[in-house]
C-alpha positions in Angstrom: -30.6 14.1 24.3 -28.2 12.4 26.6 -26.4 9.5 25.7 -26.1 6.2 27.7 -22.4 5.3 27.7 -23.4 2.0 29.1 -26.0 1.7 26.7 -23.2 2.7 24.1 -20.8 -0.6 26.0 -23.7 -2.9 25.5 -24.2 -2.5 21.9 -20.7 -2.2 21.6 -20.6 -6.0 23.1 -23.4 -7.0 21.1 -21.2 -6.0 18.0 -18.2 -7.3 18.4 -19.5 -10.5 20.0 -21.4 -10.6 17.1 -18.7 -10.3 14.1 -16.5 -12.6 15.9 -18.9 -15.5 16.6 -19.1 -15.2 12.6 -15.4 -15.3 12.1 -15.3 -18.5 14.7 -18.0 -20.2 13.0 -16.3 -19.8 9.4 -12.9 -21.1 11.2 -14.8 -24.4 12.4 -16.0 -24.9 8.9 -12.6 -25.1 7.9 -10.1 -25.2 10.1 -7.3 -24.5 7.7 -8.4 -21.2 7.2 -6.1 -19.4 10.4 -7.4 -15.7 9.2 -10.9 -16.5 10.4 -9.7 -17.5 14.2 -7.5 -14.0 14.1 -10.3 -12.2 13.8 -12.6 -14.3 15.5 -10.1 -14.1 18.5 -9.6 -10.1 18.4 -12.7 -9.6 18.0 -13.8 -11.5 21.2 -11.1 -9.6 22.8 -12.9 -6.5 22.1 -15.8 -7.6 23.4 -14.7 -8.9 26.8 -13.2 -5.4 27.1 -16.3 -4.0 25.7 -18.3 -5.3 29.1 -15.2 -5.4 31.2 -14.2 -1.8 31.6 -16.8 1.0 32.7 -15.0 4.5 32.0 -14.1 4.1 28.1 -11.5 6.2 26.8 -9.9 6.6 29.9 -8.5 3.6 30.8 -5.9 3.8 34.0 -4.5 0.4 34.4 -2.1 -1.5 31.8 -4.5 -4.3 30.8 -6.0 -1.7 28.4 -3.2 -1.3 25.5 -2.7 -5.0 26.2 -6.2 -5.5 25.4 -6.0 -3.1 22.2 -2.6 -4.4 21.1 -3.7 -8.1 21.1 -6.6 -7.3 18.9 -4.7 -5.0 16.7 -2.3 -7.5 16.0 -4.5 -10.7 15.6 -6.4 -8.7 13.1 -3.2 -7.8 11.6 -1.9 -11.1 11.4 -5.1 -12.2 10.2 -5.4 -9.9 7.6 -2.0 -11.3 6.4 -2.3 -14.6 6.5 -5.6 -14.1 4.5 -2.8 -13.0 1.8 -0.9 -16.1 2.0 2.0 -14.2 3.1 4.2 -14.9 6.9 2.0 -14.0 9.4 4.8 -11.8 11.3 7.2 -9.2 10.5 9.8 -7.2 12.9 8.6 -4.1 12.4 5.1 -6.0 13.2 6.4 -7.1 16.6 7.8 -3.8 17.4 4.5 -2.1 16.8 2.5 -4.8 19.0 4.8 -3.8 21.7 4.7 -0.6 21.4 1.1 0.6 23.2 2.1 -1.3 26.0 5.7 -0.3 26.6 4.7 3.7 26.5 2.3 2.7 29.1 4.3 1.0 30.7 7.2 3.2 30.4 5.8 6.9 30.9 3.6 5.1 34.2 6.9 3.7 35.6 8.9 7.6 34.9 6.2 8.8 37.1 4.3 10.7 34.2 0.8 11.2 35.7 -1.9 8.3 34.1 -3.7 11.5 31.4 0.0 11.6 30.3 0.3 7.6 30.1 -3.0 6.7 28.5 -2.2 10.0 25.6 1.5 8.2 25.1 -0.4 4.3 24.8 -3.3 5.8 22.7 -1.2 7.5 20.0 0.7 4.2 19.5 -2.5 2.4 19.2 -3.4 4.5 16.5 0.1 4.3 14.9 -0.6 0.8 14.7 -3.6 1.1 13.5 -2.2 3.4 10.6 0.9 0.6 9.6 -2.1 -2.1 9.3 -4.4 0.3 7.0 -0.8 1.3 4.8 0.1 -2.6 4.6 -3.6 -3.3 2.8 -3.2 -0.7 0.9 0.2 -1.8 -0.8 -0.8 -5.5 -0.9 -2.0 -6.5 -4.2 -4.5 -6.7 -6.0 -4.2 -3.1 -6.2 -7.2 -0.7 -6.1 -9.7 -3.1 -5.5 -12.8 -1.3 -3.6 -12.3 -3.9 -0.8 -9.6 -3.5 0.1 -9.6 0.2 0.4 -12.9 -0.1 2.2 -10.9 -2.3 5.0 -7.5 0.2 5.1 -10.6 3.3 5.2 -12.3 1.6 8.4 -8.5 0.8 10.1 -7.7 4.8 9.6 -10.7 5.5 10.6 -10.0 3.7 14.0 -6.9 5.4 14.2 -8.2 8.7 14.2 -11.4 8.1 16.6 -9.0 7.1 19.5 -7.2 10.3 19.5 -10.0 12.7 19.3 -10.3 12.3 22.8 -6.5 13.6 23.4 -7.9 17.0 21.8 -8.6 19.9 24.2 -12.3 20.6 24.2 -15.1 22.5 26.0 -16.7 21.1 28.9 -19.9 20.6 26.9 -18.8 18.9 24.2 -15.8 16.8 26.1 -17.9 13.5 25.6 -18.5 13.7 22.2 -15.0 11.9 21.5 -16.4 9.2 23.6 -19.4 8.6 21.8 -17.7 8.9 18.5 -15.1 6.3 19.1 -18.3 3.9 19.9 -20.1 4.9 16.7 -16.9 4.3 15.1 -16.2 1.3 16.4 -19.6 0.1 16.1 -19.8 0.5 11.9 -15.8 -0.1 11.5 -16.0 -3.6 13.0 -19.3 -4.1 10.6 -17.6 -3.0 7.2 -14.5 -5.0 8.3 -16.6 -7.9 8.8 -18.9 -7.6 5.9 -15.5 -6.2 3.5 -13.0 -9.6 4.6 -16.4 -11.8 3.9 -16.5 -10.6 0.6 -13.1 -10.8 0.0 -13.1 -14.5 1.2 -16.1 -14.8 -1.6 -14.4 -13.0 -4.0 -11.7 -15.4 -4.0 -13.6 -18.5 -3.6 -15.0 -17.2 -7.0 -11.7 -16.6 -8.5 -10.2 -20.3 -7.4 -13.8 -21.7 -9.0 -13.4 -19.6 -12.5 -9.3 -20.9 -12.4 -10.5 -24.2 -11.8 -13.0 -24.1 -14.6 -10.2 -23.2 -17.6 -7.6 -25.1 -16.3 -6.5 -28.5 -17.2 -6.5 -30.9 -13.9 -3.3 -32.7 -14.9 -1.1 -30.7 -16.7 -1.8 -27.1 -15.0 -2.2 -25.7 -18.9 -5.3 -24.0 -19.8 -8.1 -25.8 -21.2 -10.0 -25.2 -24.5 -12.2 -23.0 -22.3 -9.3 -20.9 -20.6 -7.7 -20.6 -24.0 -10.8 -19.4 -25.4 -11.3 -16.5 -22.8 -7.3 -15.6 -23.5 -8.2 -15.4 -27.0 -11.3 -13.7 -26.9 -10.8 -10.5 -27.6 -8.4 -8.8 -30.8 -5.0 -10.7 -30.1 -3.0 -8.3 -33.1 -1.0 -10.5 -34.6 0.1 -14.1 -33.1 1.8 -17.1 -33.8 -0.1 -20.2 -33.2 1.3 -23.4 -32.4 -0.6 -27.2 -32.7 1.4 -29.7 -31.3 0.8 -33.4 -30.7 2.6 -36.1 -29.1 3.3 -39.1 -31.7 1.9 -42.6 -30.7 0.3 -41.7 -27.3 -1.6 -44.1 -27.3 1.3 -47.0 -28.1 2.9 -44.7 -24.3 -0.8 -45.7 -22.9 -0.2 -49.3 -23.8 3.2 -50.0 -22.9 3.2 -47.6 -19.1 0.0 -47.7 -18.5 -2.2 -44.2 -18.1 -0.5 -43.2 -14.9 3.1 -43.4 -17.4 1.0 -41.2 -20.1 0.1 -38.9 -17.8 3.7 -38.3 -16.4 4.7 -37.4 -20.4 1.4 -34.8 -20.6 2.7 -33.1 -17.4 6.2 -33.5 -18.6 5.6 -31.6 -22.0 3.9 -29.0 -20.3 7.1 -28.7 -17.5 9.1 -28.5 -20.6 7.1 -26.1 -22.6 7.1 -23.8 -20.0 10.7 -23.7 -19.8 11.1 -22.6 -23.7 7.7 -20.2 -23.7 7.8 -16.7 -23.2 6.0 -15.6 -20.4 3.1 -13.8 -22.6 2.1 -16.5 -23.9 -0.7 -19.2 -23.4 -0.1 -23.1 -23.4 -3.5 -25.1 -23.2 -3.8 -28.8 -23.5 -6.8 -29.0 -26.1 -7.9 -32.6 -25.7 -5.9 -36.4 -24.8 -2.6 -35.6 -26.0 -3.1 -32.3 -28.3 -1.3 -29.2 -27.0 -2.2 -25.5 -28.3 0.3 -22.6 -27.6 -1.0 -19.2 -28.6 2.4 -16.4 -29.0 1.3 -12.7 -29.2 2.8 -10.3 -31.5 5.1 -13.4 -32.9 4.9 -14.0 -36.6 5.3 -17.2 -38.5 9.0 -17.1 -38.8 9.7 -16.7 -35.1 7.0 -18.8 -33.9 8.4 -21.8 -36.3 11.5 -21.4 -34.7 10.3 -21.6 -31.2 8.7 -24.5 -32.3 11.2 -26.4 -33.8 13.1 -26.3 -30.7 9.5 -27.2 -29.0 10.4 -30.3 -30.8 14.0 -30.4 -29.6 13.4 -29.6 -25.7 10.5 -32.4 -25.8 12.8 -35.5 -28.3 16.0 -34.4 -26.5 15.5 -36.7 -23.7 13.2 -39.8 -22.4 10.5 -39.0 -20.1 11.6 -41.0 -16.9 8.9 -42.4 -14.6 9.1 -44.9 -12.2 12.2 -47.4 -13.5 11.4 -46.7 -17.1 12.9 -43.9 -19.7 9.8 -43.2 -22.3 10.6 -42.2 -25.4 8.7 -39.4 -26.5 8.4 -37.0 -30.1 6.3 -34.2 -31.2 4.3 -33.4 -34.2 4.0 -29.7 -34.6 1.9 -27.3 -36.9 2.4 -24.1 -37.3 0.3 -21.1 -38.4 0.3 -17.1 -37.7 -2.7 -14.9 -36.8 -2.9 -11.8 -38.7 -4.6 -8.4 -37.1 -8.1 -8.4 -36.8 -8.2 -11.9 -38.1 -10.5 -14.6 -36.3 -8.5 -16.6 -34.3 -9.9 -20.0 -35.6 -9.5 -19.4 -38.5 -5.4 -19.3 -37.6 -6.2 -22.5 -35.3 -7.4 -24.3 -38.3 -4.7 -23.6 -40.7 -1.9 -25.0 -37.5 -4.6 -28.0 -37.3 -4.1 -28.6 -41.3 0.3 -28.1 -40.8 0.0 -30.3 -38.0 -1.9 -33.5 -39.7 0.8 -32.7 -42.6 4.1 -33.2 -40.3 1.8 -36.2 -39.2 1.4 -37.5 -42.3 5.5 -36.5 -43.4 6.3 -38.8 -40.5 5.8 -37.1 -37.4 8.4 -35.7 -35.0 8.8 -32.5 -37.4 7.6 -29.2 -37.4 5.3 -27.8 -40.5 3.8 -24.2 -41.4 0.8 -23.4 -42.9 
């Protein structure tokens, strides 16, 4: 059965004018979100040039690695920015150049155009090649989608050579058709890959935003809980409370009590190691949870706790705030419950409360 190549161009159009009107749409529901008009953008590209030349895979004129190199590198870009990272690099530059000036060059030395498009083509694909190796060394690391996306960009770069290879007569347009099929179910799984992605993290923000504490940036009971979940070993467990809050309420208002909540948390994270977990429990209770510490250790990191957060006045505004900690101290042993541990810091804390506060007390 013969194959329609402009049957092939047509629902090559339909694709890519497809994916892309996606991508736009996303953009103009949030216009923040750059990636989406990259990829919006190349992939209008590829459709204009979808409809716009007639003999695919051998292009003559310049306009085609322009065409490519601007999509290649709007997806690129958008595929970077989607990481949060700069959108360009050098090396970046010097590969969106590149189809272009081998065209440009090897038409210009009087190469013939075969010898011109072969030159563009196998830069295209280098391209191609650099964007699938940059997603696959950008974190997170061996996520399926990820791969899925740096599969689809190799993919790409192979399909645009295959027409470079010396072939029979009666198979020479097989290439041709293959680099539509290829682009046809690359451009989906990039679409329907970057989507998920986008969901993926819109997930992970959610979850974040669910066990953390809105002021202070600590975890909440419910984050600490998931840290805690499973067997810790053995921990050091630290209660610590803030002594007359509520007399800091009175005098600063709540806008000066919250400056001293985000304040102990800036300092605590100073003084914590960086396994550990610091969750604000409730008003003006603190919980800091220090695997593999035992009591000894973890009373000494509390004490200076104490220090770091007494040392010096909380300033806000005009004022200096005073501010002390009451601290209880416990230590988890393996396999033991962890509230168990949690209650025995609760009872040291209410002692060092009851001792006078601003003082540090072990179970």
């Amino acid at each position: 059965m013969e194959v329609s190549i402009p049957t092939l161009q047509f629902t090559d159009f339909l694709v890519f004018g497809s994916c892309g009107a996606i991508f736009l749409c996303n953009w103009m529901m949030n216009r923040r979100k750059i990636y989406f008009l990259c990829f919006g953008g190349g992939y209008a590209v590829c459709a204009g040039m979808a409809a716009w030349f007639v003999d695919f895979g051998a292009y003559g004129s310049l306009w085609s690695p322009i065409g490519w190199s601007l999509t290649g590198a709007a997806f690129w870009i958008g595929l970077r920015l989607f990481d949060g990272r700069p959108a360009v690099t050098r090396p970046m530059l010097v590969l969106f150049l590149l189809p272009t000036a081998t065209h440009g060059i090897l038409a210009c030395a009087g190469f013939s155009p075969t010898t011109a498009i072969a030159g563009s083509t196998l830069a295209y694909a280098l391209h191609e090649a650099a964007a699938a190796l940059y997603v696959l060394r950008t974190s997170p690391a061996r996520s399926p989608l990820r791969n899925l996306i740096a599969l689809a960009l190799l993919t790409i770069a192979v399909a645009i050579c295959l027409p470079l290879l010396p072939l029979p007569d009666a198979v020479v347009g097989l290439p041709i058709v293959g680099i539509f099929v290829v682009d046809q179910v690359t451009t989906i799984l990039l679409t329907t890959s970057i989507l998920a992605l986008e969901a993926e993290k819109a997930h992970a923000t959610v979850e974040t935003m669910a066990r953390t504490d809105g002021l202070t940036g600590a975890l909440n009971r419910q984050g600490l809980a998931a840290k805690t979940s499973g067997d810790l070993g053995r921990a050091g467990i630290i209660l610590a409370d803030l002594d007359h809050f509520k007399s800091i309420n009175d005098r600063f208002g709540h806008a000066g009590g919250d400056e001293v909540l985000r304040e102990f948390v800036r300092r605590a994270g100073t003084l914590l190691p960086g396994d550990s977990h610091l969750a604000r429990l409730g008003g003006e209770e603190f919980g800091i949870v220090l695997p593999g510490r035992d009591q000894r250790a973890t009373a000494r990191l509390a004490e200076r706790l104490r220090h770091i957060i007494g040392g010096t006045p909380v300033l806000w505004r005009e004022a200096a705030i005073p501010v002390t900690v009451s601290v209880g101290v416990a230590a988890l042993a393996a396999g033991e419950v962890f509230h168990e541990a949690l209650e025995r810091a609760d009872t040291a804390l209410y002692a060092a409360k009851m001792e006078g506060r601003n003082r540090v007390r072990a179970a």
